[in-house]
N, C-alpha and C positions, 0 to 999 in steps of 0.2 A: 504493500500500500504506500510506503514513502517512496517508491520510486513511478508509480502514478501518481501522484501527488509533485513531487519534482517536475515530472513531465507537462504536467496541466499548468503548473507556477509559469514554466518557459515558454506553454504555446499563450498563455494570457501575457507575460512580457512581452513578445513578438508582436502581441496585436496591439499591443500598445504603440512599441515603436514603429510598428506601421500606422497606424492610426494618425500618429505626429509628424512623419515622414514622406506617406506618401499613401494618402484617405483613400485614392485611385484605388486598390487594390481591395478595397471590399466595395465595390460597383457590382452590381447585379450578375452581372454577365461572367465576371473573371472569377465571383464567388461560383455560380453555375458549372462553370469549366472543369476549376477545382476539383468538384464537388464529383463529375464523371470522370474526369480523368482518376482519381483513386478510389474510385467503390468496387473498381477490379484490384487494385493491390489489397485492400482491406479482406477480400474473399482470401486469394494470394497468399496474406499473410496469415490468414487463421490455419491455413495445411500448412504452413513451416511452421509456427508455433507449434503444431502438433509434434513435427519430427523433431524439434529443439528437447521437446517436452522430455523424448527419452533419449535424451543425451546423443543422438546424431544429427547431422544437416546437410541440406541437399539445395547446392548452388548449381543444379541444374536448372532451376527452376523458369529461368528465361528464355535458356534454348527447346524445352518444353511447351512451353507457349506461342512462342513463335511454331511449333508442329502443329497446337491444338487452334490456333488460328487460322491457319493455313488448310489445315481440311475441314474446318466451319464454313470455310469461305467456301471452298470448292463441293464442298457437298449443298452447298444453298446455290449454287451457278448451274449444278445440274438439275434442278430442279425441284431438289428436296426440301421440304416444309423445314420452317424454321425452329421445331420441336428438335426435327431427326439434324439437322446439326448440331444444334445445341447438344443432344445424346451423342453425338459421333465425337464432339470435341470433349467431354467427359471423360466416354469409355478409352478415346486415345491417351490421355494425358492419367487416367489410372491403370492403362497397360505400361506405361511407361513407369508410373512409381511402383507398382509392382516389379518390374524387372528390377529396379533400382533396392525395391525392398526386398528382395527374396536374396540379391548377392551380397546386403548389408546383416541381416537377418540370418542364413544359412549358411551363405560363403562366409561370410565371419570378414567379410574384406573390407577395410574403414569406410565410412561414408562419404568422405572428404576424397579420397581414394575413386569409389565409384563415381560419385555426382561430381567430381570434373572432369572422367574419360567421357560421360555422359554427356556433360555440358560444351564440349568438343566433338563429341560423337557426332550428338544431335544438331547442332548448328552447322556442322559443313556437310553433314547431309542430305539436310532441306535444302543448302545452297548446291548442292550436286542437280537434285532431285529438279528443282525449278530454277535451275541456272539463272539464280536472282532473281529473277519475272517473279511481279507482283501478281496477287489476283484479282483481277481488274475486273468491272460490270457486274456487280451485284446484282440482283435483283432487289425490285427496292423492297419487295415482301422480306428481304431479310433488316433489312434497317429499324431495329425493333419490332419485326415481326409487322411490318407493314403498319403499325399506329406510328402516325404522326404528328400525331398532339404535342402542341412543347410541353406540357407538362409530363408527358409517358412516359420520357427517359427516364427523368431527375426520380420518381415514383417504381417505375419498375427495380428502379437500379436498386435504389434506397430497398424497397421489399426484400429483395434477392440475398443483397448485403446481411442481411438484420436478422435474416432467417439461418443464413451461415454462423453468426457470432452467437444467435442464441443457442441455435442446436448445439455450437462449438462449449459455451459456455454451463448448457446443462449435461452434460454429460463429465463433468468433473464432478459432479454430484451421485454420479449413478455409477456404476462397477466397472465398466467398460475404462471410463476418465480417470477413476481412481486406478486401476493398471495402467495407466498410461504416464503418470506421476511413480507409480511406485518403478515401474523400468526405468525411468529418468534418475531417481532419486538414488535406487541402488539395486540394480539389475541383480545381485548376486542372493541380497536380500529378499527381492520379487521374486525371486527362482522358487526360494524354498517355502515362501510363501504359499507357493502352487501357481504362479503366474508365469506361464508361455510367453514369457518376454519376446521369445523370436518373433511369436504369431502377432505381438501388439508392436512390433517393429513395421514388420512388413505391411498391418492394416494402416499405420499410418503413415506411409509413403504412398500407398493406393489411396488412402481419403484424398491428403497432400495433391495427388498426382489430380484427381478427379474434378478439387476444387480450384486449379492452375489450368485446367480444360474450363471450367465455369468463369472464371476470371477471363480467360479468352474473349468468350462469347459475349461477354458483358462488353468487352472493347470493342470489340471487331464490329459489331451491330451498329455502331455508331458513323461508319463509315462506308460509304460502295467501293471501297478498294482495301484491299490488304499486304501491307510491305511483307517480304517473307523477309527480313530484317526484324520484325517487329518484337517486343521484349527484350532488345539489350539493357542491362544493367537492372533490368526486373529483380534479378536475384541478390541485390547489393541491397534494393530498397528494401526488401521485405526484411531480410535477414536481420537489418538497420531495426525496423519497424518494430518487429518483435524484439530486440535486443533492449532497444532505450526504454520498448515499454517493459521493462524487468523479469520477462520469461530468460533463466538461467543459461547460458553458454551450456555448460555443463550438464542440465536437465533435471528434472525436478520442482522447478518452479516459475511459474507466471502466469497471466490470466490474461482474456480475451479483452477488458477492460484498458488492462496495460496495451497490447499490440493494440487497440483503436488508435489510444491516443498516441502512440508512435508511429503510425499511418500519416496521423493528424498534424503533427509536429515535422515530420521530413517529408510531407508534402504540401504543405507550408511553407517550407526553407525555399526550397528551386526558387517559385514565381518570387517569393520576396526577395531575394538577390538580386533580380532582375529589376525589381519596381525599385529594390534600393539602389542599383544602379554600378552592383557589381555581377563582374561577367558570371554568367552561368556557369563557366568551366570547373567552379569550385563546389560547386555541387554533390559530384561525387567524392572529392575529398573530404566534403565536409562528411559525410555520410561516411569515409572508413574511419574520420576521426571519432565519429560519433560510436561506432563500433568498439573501438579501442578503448574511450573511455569508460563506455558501458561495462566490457569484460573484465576491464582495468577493478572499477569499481567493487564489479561482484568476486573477483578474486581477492582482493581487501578485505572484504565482510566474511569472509568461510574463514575458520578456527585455521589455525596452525597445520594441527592434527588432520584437518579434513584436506586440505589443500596438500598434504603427503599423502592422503590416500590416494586422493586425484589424478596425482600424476604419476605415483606407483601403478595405478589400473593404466593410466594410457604407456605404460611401459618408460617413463622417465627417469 
């Protein structure tokens, strides 16, 4: 809770000094943008907080994306209802966190390990696959599913969002969540618990993978065309997102509450750098700095004693 609490102090500072600096910046429209451009990382980041939860993570998550957007698009250009893409970019993006969780989970082979052969794999393979070519002529039945209301976006999105965070959120409460915490907290302990750690590995790289296909479609909708480019640097924000808002490096602890407002907070930074009137470049620096101190932090607050366990298990 003090690290939500930190976090809300610094996005209410920020609107402050935007407020005094440059009022521009909560104008309807820019608020609007905001607002769609991260209701896909908020989804996004509720399946990495899951894989943080037990102690691995997976920075494939934007060459993922860039897949699951890529055959949403092309299965709505053939002519498929805006449901069956929507399901095609899912089932693709939880076949993907399945493969990913079945060789982190049964191959025993690090996460960090997998999810950058992955996040290499999967990016110059779409760019083999569609030698860059975008996918271009949407039909406009896919652009929110054919409503065009301006208010359908901001609404759908919002729904979609909110129903990910709560499901994401009540299930810490129910048995399933509580394995999911106890693998993070202490796999060895979870074991003898009775808890198939492998099997709450692997489901949460497949939830993960599932909800990074649903983040897609939530993007992609917005627009008649699709960069196969698209999601660079996706995995930096989330990872960011979930980190400041105090779900553990390590695993074991954080809540859906914290990754909002860490959504909220580093995507806030970008545009206000800009309206402040420094270059965007620093953007993603800010973001690995922001990492750093997070980790920084929560390596500070673990005992002595726990931080020799920690690095005894990662073989240190």
């Amino acid at each position: 809770m003090r690290r939500e609490w930190s976090v809300g102090i610094a996005i209410l500072l920020l609107a402050l000094v935007l407020a005094f600096a440059a009022p521009s910046y909560f104008s309807g429209g820019n608020l609007r943008d905001l607002f769609l451009v991260n209701l896909p990382v908020v989804v996004a980041a509720v399946g990495t907080m899951l894989v943080i939860l037990t102690g691995e993570i997976d920075i494939s998550v934007g060459s993922a994306f860039a897949i699951c957007s890529v055959v949403s698009g092309v299965v709505a250009k053939v002519g498929g209802p805006g449901w069956a893409a929507g399901a095609a970019a899912c089932g693709v993006g939880a076949a993907l966190g399945a493969l990913n969780g079945a060789l982190v989970a049964y191959g025993r082979i690090p996460s960090i390990v997998v999810t950058l052969a992955a996040m290499v794999a999967l990016r110059d393979g779409l760019r083999w696959s569609t030698q860059g070519a975008w996918v271009e002529n949407l039909p406009p039945r896919f652009q929110y599913f054919g409503l065009t209301q301006s208010l359908f976006p901001i609404a759908a999105g919002a729904i979609v969002a909110t129903l990910v965070v709560v499901v994401a959120w009540t299930m810490r409460h129910l048995a399933a969540g509580r394995a999911v915490y106890a693998t993070g907290s202490s796999g060895e302990a979870a074991r003898l618990a009775g808890i198939d750690t492998a099997a709450v590995k692997l489901a949460v790289f497949i939830i993960a993978g599932a909800l990074t296909g649903l983040a897609a479609v939530l993007n992609s909708v917005r627009f008649n065309q699709i960069p196969s480019n698209t999601g660079l640097g996706l995995e930096m924000k989330v990872i960011a997102a979930v980190v400041v808002g105090g779900t553990a490096i390590t695993g074991g602890r954080g809540t859906c509450a914290g990754t909002l407002l860490g959504v909220i907070l580093l995507g806030a930074v970008g545009p206000a750098l800009t309206f402040l009137g420094v270059s965007a470049q620093w953007e993603r620096a800010l973001q690995g700095g922001i990492i750093l101190a997070a980790v920084t932090i929560d390596a500070a607050r673990l005992p002595r004693g726990a931080r020799l366990t920690r690095a005894g298990a990662a073989g240190v």
